[in-house]
N, C-alpha and C positions, 0 to 999 in steps of 0.2 A: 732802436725799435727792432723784436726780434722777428726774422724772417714769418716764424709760424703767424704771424697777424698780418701778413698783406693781402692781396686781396684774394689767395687763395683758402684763406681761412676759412670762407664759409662754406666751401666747394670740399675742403677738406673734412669738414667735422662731419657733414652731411654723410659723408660716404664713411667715416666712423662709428654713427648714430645708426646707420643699417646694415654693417659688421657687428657692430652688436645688439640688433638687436634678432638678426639671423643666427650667431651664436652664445649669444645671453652674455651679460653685463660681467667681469670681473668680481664686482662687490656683491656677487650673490650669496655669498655667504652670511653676508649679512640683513636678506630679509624674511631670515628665520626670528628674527627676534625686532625690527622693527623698520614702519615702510615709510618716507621721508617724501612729501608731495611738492616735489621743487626739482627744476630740472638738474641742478646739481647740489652737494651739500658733503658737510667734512665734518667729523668730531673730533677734537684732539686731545692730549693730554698736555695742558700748558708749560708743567715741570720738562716732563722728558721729550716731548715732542714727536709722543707714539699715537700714530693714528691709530682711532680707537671704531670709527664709522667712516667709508667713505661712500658715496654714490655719485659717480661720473665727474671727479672732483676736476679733472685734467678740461675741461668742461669749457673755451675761454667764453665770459660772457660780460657783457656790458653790467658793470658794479652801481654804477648809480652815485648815488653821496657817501656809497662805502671807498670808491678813490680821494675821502677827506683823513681818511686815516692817515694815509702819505704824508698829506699838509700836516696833520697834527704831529707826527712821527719828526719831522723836517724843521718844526716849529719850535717842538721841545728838545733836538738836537742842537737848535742853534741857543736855547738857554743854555744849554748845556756847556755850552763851547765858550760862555760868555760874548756870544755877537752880540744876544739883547739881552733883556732880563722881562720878570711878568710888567713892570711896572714903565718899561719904555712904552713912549707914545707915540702914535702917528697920523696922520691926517688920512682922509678920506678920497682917492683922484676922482676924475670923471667917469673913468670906467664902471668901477664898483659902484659909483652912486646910481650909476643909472640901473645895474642889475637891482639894486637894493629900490630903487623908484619902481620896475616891474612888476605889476603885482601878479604876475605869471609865476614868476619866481618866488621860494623861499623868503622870508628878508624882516630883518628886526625895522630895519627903516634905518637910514644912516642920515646923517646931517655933514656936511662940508663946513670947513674951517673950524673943525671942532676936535679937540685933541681925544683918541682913543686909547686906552691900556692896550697892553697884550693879552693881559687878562682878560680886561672885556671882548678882545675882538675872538679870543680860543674859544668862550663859556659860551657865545654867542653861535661860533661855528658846532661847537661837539656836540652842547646841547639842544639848539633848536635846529642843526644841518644851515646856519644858513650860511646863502652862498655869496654873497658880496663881503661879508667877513673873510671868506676865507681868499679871495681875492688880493684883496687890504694885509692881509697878512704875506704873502705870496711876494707882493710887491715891497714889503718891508724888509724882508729875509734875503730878496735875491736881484732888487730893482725894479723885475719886470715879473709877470705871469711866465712868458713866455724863458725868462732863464730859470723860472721856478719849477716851469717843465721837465728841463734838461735837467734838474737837481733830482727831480722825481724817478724820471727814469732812468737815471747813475744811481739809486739810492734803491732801486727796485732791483737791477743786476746784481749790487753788492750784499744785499741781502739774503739773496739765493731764487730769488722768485720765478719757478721758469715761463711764464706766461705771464703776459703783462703789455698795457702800452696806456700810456697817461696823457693825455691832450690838454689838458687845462686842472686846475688846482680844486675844480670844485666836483666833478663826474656828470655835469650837464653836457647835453650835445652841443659839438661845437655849431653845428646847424643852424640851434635855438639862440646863439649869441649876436644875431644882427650882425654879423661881420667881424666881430671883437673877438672871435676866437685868436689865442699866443699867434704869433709870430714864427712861420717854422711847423705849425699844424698845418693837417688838412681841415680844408673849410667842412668836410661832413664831416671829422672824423671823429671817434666816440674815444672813451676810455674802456678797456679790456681788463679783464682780469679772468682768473680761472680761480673756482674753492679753494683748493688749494695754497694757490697767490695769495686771497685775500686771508686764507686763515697763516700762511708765514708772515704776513706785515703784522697781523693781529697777535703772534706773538713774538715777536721780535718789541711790539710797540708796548705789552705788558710785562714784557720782561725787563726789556733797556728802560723805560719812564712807567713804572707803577703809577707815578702820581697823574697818570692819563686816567687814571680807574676813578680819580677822586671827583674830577670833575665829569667825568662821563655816568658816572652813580648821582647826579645831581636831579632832581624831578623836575624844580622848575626854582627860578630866580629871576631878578629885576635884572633889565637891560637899558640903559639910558631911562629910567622912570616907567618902562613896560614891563610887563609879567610876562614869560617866555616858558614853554614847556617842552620835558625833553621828549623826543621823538620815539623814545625807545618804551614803548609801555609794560616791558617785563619786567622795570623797575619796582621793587616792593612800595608801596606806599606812594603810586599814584593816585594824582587825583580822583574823585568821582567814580565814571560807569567805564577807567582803564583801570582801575585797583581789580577786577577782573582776573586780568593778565599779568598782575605781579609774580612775581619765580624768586624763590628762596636763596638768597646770597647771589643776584647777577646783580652786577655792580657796569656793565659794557653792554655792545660799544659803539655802536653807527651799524642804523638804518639806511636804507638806499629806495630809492624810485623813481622812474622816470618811466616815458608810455613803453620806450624799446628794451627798457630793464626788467619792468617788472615788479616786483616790489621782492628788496631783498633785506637780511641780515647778517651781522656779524656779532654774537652775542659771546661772554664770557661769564660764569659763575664761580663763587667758591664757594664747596662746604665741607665741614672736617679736614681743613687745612689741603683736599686738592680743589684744585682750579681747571675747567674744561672750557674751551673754545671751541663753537662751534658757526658756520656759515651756511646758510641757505639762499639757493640764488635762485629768482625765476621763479617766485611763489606766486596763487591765483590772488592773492588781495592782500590787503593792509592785514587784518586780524590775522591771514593764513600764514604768515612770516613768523607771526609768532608763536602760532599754533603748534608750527611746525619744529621751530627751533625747542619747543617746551618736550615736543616727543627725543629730540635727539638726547639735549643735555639729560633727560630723565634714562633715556638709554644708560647713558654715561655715568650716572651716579650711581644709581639702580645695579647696574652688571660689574662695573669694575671698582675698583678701590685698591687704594695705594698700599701694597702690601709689604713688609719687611721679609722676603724670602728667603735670604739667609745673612746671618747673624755677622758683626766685626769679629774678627777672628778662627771664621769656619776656616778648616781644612780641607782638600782634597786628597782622598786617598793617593791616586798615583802620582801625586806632586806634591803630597808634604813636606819633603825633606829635599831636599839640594846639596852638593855633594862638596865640600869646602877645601881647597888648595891653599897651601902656606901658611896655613891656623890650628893651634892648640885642639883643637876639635875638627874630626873630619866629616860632620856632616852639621847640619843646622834644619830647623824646622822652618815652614812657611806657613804666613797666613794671611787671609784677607785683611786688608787695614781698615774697612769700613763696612757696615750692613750694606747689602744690597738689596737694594728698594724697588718695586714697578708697581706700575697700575695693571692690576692681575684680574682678569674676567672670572665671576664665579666660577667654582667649579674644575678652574683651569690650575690652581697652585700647585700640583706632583707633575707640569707638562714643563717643569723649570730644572735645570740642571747646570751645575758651573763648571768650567772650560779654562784653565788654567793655560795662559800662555806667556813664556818665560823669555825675556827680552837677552837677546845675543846680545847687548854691547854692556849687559851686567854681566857675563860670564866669559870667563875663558877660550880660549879656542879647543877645548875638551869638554866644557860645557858643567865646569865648575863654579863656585865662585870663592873668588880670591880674598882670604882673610890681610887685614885687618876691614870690621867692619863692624856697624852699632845694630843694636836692635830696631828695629822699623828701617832697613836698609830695603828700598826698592827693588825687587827682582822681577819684575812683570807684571801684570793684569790678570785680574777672574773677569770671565766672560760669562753672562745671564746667556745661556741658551736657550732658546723656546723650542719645544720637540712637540706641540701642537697642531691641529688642522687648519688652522686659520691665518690668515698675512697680517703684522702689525708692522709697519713700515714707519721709518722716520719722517715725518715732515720735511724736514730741510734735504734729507740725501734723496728719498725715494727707495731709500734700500730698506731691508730687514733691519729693525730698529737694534742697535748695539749698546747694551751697560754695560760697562765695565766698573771696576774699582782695579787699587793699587794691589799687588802683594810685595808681602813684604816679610824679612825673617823676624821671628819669633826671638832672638839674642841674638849678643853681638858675636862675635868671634876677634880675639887676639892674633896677632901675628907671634907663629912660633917663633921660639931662638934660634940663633945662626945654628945651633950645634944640631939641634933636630932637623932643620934644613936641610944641615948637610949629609947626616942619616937619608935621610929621605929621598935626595937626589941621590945620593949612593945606591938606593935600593932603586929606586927608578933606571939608575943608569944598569946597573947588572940583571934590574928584571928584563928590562930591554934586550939584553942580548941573550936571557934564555928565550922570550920567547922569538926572538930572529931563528936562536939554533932551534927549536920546535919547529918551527916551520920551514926550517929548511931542510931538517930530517922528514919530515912530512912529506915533502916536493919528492926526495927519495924513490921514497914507496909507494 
């Protein structure tokens, strides 16, 4: 658990939150074009991982049932790995029955001695949040809740998340569990996450398992002979008086609420082949979660799109060519080996410029490069520069977002024959010593 969440945390933010708001927020840039009513919230671009909105994303706050992405993430890694498969089964303990008998709690309603899929116990958790499934699964995957814990947050460090802390499998308080909070918790303590946080699990979990999209796009389905509906009402083709709040190609991904959370989201769409993630946490109601997430990802479509800004094969002027040692030809062309792509904000497409930097351990220590060698031979990276007014930071680093591609030469180059070699170091060796005697005539005078 990392230091930033003990018990100085709230002491800390507090005196964050009137730093800034004595010297105005970071992400002001961004409410010239749109104002996001939740205490924290992040747009991203799923492909490259370029924040595209953020507003107090570093923000840590109580997630709610958005800490079941974890479970799901951890659920579909262990198919992955071959622990289980969808179609292993497992019984129900006392624990989870009894969240599931609560009717305080979420809960399809479970039955003891009665054999459960994987399938059913996931479709049950993604799609209707509930919480004794994901219990039941937790206990499947690691034993116990409580070492299901410790897999969450070793799965949260390795991921890159820098804010975070996970207390039980489902994002309820451990307060509200009668005692039954993991083993190894604190008896009050919550689950944490920051925008941020929740939006790198959220893409970490549609990148590594797409087929989490499939089920979490699901409206509503039978659960043991009940009818279950998904939580997430910005699915197209809800039922009823939620078809309302349907949103054009979101297919994600978990809801969250609880009284100290708030009511939060983690949503994903795609249209015209990009994909945007976005998080709002700490919104005033059920409807406002979504209201809210509809203004961001509309931000998102609206203003950027995936643009090809320069072409497989462009050149850079002062780095076209590289300079060629021990080859039939003394110079060679370079180029980029692939278009280079970004999610580009109107307006913004001449603030982009490429950066050619040429890798020393493909060149000589003169800073050639040594024939023989084939066409599409690596000789470094084009760098996508941004020379605009605005910050778009990576997700995962926190830094100024970096594309790159390969470069590479344009032909091959042969190795000369011995005979031209040895021309060549001849001329090498006797240029050598005129320009020594140059400059030592030089020293002279």
């Amino acid at each position: 658990m990392k230091q930033r969440l003990r018990a100085s945390w709230a002491l800390g933010m507090a005196f964050v939150l009137c730093m800034i708001t004595v010297f105005g927020s970071p992400e002001t840039t961004y409410a010239k074009t749109v104002e996001i009513k939740a205490d924290s919230a992040i747009l991203v671009d799923a492909d490259s991982g370029k924040i595209l909105y953020e507003k107090d994303s570093d923000l840590t706050l109580p997630p709610a049932s958005m800490a079941k992405m974890m479970t799901e993430y951890l659920v579909l890694e262990a198919i992955e790995s071959g622990d289980i498969t969808w179609e292993t089964t497992t019984q129900i303990s006392d624990y989870p029955y009894s969240i599931s008998a609560n009717a305080s709690f979420s809960g399809v309603g479970l039955t003891q001695g009665q054999d459960y899929t994987v399938r059913e116990l996931y479709e049950a958790m993604a799609i209707n949040s509930d919480n004794a499934t994901s219990i039941a699964l937790a206990e499947l995957i690691a034993g116990s809740e409580s070492e299901f814990v410790k897999m969450m947050n070793e799965k949260a460090e390795e991921l890159g998340m820098p804010d975070y802390q996970f207390v039980n499998a489902t994002g309820l308080e451990n307060r509200d569990l009668d005692g039954n909070h993991p083993e190894g918790t604190d008896p009050d303590g919550t689950n944490l996450l920051s925008a941020r946080s929740a939006a790198i699990l959220a893409y970490h979990l549609v990148n590594d398992y797409p087929e989490a999209l499939e089920i979490s796009s699901i409206t509503d389905t039978t659960f043991d002979g009940q009818t279950i509906i998904n939580y997430n009402w910005m699915l197209p083709e809800m039922p009823g008086y939620l078809a309302q709040f349907g949103y054009e190609g979101l297919d994600g991904l978990k809801t969250g609420f609880t009284d100290l959370a708030g009511y939060c989201f983690t949503g994903t769409a795609e249209r015209d082949g990009q994909r945007l993630i976005s998080v709002v946490m700490k919104t005033e109601s059920e409807e406002a979660r979504f209201e809210e997430t509809k203004k961001l990802l509309n931000y998102g479509f609206e203003q950027f799109e995936q643009k090809e800004l320069f072409s497989a094969g462009h050149q850079v002027d002062q780095n076209s060519t590289v300079e060629v040692s021990k080859g039939k030809e003394s110079t060679v062309e370079l180029e980029t080996a692939a278009p280079i792509t970004a999610p580009v904000k109107k307006g913004e497409e001449d603030q982009y410029e490429v950066k050619v930097n040429l890798s020393e351990k493909a060149l000589d220590k003169n800073g050639n490069l040594e024939a023989p060698f084939d066409k599409g031979h690596k000789v470094g990276t084009a760098e996508l520069v941004y020379n605009g007014e605005e910050s778009y930071d990576d997700l995962q680093t926190g830094e100024p977002l970096r594309t790159e591609v390969d470069v590479v030469t344009t032909s091959g180059v042969e190795k000369a024959n011995w005979f031209m070699l040895t021309i060549g170091a001849i001329g090498d060796f006797f240029g050598d010593i005129f320009n020594n005697a140059v400059d030592m005539v030089n020293g002279w005078f």
